[in-house]
C-alpha positions in Angstrom: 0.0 0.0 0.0 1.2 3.9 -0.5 2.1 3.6 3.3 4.4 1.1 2.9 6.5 3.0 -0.1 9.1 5.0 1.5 9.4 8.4 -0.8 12.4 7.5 -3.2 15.3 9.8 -1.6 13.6 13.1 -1.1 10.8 14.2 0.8 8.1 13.9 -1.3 5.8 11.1 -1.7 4.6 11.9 -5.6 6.4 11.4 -8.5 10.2 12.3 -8.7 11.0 14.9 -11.0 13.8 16.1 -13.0 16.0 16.9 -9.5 19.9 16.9 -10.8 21.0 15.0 -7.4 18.3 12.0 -8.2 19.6 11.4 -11.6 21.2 8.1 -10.5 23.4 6.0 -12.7 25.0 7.8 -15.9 25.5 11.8 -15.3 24.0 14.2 -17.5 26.4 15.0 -20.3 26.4 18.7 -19.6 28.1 18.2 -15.4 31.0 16.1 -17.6 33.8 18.0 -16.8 36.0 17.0 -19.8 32.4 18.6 -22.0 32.6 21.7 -20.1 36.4 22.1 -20.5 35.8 21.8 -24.2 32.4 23.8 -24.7 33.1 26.4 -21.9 30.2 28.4 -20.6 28.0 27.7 -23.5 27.2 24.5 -21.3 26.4 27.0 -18.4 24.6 28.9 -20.7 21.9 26.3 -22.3 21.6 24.7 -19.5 20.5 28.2 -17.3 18.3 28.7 -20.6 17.3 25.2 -20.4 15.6 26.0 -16.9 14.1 29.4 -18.0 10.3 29.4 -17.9 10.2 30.0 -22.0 6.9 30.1 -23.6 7.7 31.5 -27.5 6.1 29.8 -30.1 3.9 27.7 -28.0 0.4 27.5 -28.4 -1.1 29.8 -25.2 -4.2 29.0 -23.2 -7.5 30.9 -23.9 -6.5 32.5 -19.9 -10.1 31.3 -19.2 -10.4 29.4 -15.7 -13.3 27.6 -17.8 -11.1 26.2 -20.3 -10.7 22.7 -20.0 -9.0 19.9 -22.3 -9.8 16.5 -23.4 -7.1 14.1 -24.0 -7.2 11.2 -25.7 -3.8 8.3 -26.0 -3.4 5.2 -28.0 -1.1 3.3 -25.8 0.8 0.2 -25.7 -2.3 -0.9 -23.4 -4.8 0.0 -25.0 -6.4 3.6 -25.6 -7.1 6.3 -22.9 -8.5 9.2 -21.9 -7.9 12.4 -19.8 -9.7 15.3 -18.6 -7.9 18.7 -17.6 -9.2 21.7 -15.7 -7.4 25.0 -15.6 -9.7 25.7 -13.0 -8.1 22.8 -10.8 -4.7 23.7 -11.8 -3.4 27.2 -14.1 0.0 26.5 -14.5 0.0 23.1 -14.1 -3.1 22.8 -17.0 -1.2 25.1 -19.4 2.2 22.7 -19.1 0.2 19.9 -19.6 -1.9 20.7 -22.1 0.7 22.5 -24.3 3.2 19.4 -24.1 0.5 17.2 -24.9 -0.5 19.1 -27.9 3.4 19.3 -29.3 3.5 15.5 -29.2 6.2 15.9 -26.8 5.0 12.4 -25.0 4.6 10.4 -27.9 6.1 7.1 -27.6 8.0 7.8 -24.0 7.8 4.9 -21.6 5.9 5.0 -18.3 8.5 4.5 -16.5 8.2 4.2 -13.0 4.8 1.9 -12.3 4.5 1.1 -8.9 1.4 -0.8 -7.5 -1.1 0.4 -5.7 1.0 3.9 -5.5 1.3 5.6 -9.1 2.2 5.4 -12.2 4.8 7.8 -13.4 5.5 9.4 -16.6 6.9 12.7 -18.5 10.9 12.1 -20.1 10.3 12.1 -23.7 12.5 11.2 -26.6 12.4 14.6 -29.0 15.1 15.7 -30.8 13.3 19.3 -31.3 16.1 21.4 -29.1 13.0 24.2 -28.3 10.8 21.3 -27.2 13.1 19.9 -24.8 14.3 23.3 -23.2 10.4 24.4 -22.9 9.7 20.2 -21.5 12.9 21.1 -18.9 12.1 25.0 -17.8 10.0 25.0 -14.9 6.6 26.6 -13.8 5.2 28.1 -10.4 3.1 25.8 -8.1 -0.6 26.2 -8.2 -2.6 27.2 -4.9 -3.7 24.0 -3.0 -7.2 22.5 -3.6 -7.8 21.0 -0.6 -11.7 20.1 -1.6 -9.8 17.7 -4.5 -8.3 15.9 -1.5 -7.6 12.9 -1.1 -6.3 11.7 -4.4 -8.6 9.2 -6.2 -7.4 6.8 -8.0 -6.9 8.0 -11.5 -6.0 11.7 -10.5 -3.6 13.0 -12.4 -0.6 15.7 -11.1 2.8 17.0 -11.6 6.0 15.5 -10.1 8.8 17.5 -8.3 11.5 18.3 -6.4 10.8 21.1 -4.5 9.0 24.3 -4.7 8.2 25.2 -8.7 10.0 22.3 -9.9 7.4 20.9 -11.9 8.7 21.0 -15.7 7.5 17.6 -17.6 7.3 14.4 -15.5 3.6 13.8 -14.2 1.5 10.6 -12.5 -1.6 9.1 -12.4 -2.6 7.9 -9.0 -3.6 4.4 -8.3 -5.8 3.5 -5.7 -3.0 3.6 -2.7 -2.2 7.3 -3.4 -4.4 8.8 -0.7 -2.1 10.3 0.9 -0.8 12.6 -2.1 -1.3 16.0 -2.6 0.4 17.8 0.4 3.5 18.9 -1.4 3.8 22.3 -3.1 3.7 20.8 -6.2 1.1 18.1 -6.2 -2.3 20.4 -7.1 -4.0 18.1 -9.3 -4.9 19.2 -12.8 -6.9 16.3 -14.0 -8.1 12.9 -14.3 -8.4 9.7 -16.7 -12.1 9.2 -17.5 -12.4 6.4 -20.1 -9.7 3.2 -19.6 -8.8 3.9 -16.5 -8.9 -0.7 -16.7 -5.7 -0.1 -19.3 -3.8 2.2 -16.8 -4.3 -0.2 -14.1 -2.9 -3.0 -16.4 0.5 -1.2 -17.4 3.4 -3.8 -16.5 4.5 -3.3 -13.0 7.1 -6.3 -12.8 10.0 -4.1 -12.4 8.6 -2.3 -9.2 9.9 1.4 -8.1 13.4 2.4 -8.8 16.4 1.1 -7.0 17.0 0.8 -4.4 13.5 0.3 -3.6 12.7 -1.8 -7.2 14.1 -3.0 -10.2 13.1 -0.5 -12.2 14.9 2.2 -14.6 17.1 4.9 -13.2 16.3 8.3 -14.6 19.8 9.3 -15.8 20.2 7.1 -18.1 16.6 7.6 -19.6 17.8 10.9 -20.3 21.4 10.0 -21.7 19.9 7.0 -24.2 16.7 8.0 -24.4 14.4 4.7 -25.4 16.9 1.8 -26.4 17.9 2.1 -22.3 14.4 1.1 -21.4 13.5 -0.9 -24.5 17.0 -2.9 -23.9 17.0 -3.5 -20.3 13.2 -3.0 -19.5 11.4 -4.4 -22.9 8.2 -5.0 -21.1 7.6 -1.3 -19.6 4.2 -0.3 -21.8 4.7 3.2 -23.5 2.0 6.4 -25.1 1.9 5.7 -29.0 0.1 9.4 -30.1 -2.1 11.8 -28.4 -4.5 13.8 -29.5 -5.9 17.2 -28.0 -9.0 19.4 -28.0 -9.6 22.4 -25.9 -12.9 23.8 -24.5 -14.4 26.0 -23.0 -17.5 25.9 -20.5 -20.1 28.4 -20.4 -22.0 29.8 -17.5 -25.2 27.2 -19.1 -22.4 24.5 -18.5 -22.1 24.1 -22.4 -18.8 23.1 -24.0 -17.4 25.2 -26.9 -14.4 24.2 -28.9 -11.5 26.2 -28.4 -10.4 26.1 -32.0 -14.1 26.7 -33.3 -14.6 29.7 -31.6 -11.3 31.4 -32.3 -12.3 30.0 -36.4 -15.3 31.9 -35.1 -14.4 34.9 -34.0 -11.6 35.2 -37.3 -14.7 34.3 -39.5 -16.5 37.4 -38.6 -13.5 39.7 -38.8 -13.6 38.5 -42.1 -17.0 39.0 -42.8 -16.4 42.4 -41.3 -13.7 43.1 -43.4 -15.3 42.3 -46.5 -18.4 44.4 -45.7 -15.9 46.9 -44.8 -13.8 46.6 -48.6 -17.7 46.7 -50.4 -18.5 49.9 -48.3 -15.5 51.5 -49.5 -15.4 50.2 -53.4 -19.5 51.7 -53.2 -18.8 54.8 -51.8 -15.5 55.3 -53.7 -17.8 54.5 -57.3 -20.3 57.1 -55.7 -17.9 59.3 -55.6 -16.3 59.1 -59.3 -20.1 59.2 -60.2 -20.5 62.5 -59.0 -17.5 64.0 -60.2 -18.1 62.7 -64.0 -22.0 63.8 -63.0 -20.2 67.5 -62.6 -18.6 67.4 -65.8 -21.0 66.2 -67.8 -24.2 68.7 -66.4 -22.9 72.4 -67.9 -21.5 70.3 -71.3 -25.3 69.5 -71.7 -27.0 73.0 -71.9 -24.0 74.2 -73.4 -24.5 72.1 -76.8 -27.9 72.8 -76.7 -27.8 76.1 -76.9 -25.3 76.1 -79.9 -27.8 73.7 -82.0 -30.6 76.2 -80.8 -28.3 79.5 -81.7 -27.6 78.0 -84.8 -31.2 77.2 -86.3 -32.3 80.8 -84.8 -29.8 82.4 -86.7 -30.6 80.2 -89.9 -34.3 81.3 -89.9 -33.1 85.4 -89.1 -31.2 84.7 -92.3 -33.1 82.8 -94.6 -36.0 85.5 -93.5 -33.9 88.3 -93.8 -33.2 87.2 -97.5 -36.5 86.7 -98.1 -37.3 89.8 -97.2 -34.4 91.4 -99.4 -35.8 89.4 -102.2 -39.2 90.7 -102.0 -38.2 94.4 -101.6 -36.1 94.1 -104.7 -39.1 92.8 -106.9 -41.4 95.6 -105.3 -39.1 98.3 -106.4 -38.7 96.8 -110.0 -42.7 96.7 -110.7 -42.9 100.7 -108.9 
């Protein structure tokens, strides 16, 4: 039972998270001395970058406390399927969610499976360099929700190390884990809510980590990556591919999707604009109308009156001769 598991070298009882002095086995290739001879402080460097809170081009969270995200994993197991709330959880829902989303757990290994206790997760195998130094910067601890207390079994949280260590590793509680959620870092920020049965079937032959278990060491997950557990732990069950969709709940309790209301909202600025071009383009042709309108209104009269000038002065002539003509004749009969 969780009473009987002694935490695995520090004091906390969840998962054990990325904490440089637990890294038993093979050391990180950036504390080798004859690497930092050769590479000088750029080792310093990305590693102090490494551990910067970074967010750049990842995908941001609507900010919404109502937001919440569905999660849904093929795994070696069989298929399952989580349930996040950044209401439970901000920071811990917007790491989660995020790494999740970049695929960054794909085909890891859970890694520490422990009966009856937890199952443990979160070192993934990406060669993406911007990936791995977001997966490895850390985040702030959430407030404690105490009315989430006591962990149920298939509560999901963040491991650490200490106060706002959590970075990437996470656990789903099994049925033991009652006792969970009183370090800084151990705010749940969701649950699985559909094959919960797989979870509970992941292989747990190897135990906890030494010296408590047989199972794999975290340094040399990070050095080798997946050939160190698919070598010396072949039967450890592993994600395949995730999938995510965000939501948001209304004050009705309806769910929205994230991504179909920001398609939404870029829809109607469309719309908008476009309303917006045809309002110009008619009031633009209004205006040319009106300036050819103001050439074209004197030019009319103005033609007239020369056709009208012209016949007047045709019929003062022709009657003018006419009355020449007959003056001429009256004087030649007188």
């Amino acid at each position: 039972m969780a009473d009987e598991i002694d935490d695995p070298g520090v004091d906390f009882h969840g998962g054990m998270g990325d904490d440089p002095d637990q890294l038993d086995g093979e050391e990180v290739m950036e504390d080798d001395p004859e690497v930092k001879e050769i590479m000088g402080d750029e080792v310093d460097d990305a590693a102090d970058e490494q551990r910067t809170n970074i967010r750049g081009s990842v995908p941001k969270s609507s900010g919404s406390d109502q937001e919440e995200a569905i999660v849904q994993c093929d795994t070696s197991a069989g298929p399952i399927t989580m349930h996040f709330y950044r209401s439970w959880s901000p920071h811990g829902y917007d790491r989660a969610t995020t790494l999740f989303e970049k695929g960054y757990f794909d085909h890891s290994h859970f890694f520490r499976v422990v009966e009856h206790f937890l199952v443990q997760f979160g070192i993934g195998y990406t060669t993406d360099k911007e990936l791995k130094a977001f997966s490895q910067s850390t985040i702030p601890d959430d407030p404690k929700r105490p009315e989430l207390l006591p962990f149920k079994e298939g509560m999901m949280s963040f491991a650490g190390s200490g106060p706002n260590s959590r970075s990437s590793q996470m656990f789903i509680a099994y049925d033991g884990a009652g006792g969970l959620g009183q370090s800084p870092w151990e705010t749940p920020f969701g649950k699985v809510t559909s094959g919960l049965e797989n979870v509970k079937n992941f292989y747990k032959g190897y135990g906890d980590m030494p010296p408590w278990g047989k199972g794999p060491q975290q340094g040399p997950i990070h050095n080798r990556g997946a050939s160190y557990i698919e070598s010396d732990f072949p039967l450890l069950d592993k994600f395949e591919t995730c999938s995510v969709q965000r939501m948001i709940r209304s004050g009705t309790g309806v769910i929205k999707d994230v991504n179909m209301i920001k398609q939404s909202d870029t829809e109607v600025i469309k719309d908008a604009n476009v309303v917006k071009n045809v309002a110009a383009e008619i009031k633009k042709a209004n205006v040319v109308n009106k300036a050819e309108t103001k050439e074209e209104v004197p030019s009319f009269p103005f033609t007239t009156l020369l056709i009208l000038s012209s016949i007047v002065l045709s019929v003062l002539l022709a009657l003018g001769y006419m009355r020449n003509k007959k003056k001429k004749k009256y004087n030649k009969t007188t």
